[in-house]
C-alpha positions as CSV (number, residue, x, y, z in Angstrom):
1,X,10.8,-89.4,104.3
2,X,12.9,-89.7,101.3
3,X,11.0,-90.5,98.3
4,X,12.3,-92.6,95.4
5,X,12.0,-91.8,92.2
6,X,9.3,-94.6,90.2
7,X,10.5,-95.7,87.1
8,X,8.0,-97.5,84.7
9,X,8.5,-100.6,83.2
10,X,9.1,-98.9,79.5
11,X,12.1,-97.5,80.8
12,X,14.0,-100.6,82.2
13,X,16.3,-102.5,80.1
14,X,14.7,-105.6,80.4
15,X,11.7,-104.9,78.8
16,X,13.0,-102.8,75.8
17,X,12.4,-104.7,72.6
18,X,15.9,-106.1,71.0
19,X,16.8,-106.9,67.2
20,X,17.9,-110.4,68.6
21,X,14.3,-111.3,69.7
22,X,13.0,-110.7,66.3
23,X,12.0,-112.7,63.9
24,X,13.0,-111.9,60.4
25,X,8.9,-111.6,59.5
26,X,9.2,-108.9,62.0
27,X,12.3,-107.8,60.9
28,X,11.0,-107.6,57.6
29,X,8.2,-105.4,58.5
30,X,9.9,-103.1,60.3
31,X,12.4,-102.3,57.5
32,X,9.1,-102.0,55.3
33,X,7.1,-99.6,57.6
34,X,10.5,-97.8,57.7
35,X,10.9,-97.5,54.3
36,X,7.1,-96.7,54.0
37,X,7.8,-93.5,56.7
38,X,10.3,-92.3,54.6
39,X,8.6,-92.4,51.3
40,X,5.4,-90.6,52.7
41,X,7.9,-88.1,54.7
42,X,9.3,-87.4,51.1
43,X,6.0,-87.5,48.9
44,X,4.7,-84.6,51.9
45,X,8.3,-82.8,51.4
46,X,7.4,-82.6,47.6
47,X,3.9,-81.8,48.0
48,X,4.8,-78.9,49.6
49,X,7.5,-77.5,47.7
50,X,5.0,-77.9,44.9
51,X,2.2,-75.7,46.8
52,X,4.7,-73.3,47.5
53,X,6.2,-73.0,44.3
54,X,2.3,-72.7,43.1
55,X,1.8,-69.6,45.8
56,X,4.9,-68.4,44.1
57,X,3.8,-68.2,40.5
58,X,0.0,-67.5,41.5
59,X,1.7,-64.6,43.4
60,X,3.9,-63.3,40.1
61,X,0.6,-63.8,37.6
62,X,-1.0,-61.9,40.0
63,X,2.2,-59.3,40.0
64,X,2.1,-59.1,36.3
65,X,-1.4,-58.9,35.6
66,X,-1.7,-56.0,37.9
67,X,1.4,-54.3,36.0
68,X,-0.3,-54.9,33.0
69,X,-3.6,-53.4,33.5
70,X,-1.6,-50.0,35.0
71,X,0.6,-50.1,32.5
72,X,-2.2,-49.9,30.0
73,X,-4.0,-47.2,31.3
74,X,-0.3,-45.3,32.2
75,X,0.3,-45.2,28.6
76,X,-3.1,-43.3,28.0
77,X,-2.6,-40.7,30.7
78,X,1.4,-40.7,29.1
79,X,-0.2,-39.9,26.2
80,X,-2.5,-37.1,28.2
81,X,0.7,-35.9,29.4
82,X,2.4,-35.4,26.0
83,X,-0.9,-33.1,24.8
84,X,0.0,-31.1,27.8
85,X,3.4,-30.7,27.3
86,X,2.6,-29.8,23.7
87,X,0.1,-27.0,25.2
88,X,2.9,-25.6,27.4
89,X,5.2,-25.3,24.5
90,X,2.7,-23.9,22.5
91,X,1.8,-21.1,25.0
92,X,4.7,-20.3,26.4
93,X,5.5,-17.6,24.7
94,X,2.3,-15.8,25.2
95,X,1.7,-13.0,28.2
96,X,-2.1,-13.1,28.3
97,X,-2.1,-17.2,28.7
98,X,-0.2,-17.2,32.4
99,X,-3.7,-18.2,34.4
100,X,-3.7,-21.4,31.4
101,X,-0.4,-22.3,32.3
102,X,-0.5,-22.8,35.9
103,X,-3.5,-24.8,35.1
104,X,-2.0,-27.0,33.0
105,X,1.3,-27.2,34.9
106,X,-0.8,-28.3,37.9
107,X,-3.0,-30.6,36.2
108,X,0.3,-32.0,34.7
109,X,2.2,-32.3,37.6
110,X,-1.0,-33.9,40.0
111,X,-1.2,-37.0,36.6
112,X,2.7,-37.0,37.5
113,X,2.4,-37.9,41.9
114,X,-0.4,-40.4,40.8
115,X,1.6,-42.0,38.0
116,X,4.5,-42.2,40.7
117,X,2.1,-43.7,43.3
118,X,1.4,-46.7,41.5
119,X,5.6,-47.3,40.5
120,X,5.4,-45.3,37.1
121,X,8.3,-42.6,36.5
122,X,9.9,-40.5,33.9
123,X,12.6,-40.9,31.9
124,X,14.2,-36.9,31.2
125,X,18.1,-37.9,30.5
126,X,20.6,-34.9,31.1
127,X,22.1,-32.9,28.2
128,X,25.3,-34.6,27.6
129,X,24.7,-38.2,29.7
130,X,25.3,-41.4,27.5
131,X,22.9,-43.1,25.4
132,X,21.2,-45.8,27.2
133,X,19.8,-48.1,24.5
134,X,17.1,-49.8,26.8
135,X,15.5,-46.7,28.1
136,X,16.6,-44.5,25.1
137,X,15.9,-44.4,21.7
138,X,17.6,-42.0,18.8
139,X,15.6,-40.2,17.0
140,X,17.9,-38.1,15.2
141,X,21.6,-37.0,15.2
142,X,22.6,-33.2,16.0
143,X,26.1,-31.7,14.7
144,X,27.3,-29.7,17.8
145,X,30.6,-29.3,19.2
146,X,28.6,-28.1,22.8
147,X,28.1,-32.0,23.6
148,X,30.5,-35.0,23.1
149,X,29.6,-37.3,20.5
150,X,27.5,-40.1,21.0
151,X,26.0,-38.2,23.9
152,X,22.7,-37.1,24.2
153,X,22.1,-33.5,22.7
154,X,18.9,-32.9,23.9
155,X,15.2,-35.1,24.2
156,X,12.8,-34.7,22.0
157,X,10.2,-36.9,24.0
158,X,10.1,-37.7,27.8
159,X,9.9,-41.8,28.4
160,X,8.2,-43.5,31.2
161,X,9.2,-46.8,33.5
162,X,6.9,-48.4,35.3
163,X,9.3,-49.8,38.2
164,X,11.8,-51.9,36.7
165,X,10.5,-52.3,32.9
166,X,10.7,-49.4,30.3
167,X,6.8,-48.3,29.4
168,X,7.7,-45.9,27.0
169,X,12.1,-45.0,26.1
170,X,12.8,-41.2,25.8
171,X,13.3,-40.0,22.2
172,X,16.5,-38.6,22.1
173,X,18.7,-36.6,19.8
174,X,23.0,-37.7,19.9
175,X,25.3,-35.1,19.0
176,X,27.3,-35.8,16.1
177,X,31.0,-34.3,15.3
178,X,30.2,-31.5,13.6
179,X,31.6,-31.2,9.8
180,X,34.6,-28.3,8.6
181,X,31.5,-26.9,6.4
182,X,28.8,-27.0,10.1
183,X,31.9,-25.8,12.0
184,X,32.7,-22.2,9.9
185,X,28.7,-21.9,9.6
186,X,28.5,-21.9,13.7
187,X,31.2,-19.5,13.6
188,X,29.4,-17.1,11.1
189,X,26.6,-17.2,12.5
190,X,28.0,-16.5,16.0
191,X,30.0,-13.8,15.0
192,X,27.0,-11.8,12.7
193,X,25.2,-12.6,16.2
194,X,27.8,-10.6,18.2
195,X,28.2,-7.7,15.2
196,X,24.5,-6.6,15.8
């Protein structure tokens, strides 16, 4: 038994509604409903571009407040770091202070892994690399003919970056040409160096 297949009365073409049948009243509020869909479909489109640009901003005040607060207490441990560094310096030179050392070089380097665990790192820019004026800063020119000029000559203070944004730029010394007068001093000095 074959069946047919039932079609509903929605579906056949007499009963679908045609423009002709219409009375411009209905025409009328048809073209108004339409034109009411659309402006709600658009005030909902802007609605939520506006929430999501809201998630977006909440989400960078959130961002920077959080870089912020770290950055403020970063610069207090960078400033814990540079009395170590100091101490090092200070005691490196001396036999009986090896056990203080270590200590310190450990202490130092464990404030180092949780500095770098929450995006901070140091600046230590190579003897000779160029002078970067956003994450260096001069401090002070040095006559040698050892390093090209304008380059750094050595760093005088380690600087810090917490991701992207400079916390604190590396002071740096840039060697300078040296002078005829700084030239035949080097010399001198070089060569009473090798006489003795």
């Amino acid at each position: 038994m074959d069946k047919q297949p039932q079609t509903t009365q929605a579906s056949q073409p007499e009963d679908r509604l045609r423009i002709e049948d219409l009375s411009q009243e209905q025409l009328d509020e048809l073209v108004q409903e339409r034109n009411d869909l659309r402006d709600e479909r658009e005030r909902l489109l802007r609605a939520a571009a506006d929430a999501e640009n809201r998630a977006k901003t909440a989400h960078k005040d959130v961002q920077e407040s959080y870089r912020q607060g770290v950055s403020a207490v970063a610069r207090d441990i960078i400033t814990g770091l540079d009395a170590l560094d100091m101490a090092l310096t200070q005691l490196a030179d001396d036999p009986a202070a090896k056990a203080v050392l270590d200590g310190i070089r450990n202490v130092r380097e464990e404030l180092l892994r949780v500095l770098a665990r929450h995006g901070i790192s140091p600046i230590r820019p190579e003897t000779g690399s160029e002078l970067d004026p956003h994450l260096h800063q001069a401090m002070m020119e040095q006559p040698t003919s050892e390093v090209e000029p304008g380059r750094i000559a050595g760093v005088a203070q380690v600087g810090y970056t917490l991701h992207d944004r400079v916390l604190r730029p590396a002071k740096v010394i840039v060697a300078v040409q040296p002078t005829d007068t700084q030239s035949s001093e080097a010399e001198t000095a070089s060569g009473s160096d090798a006489g003795a």
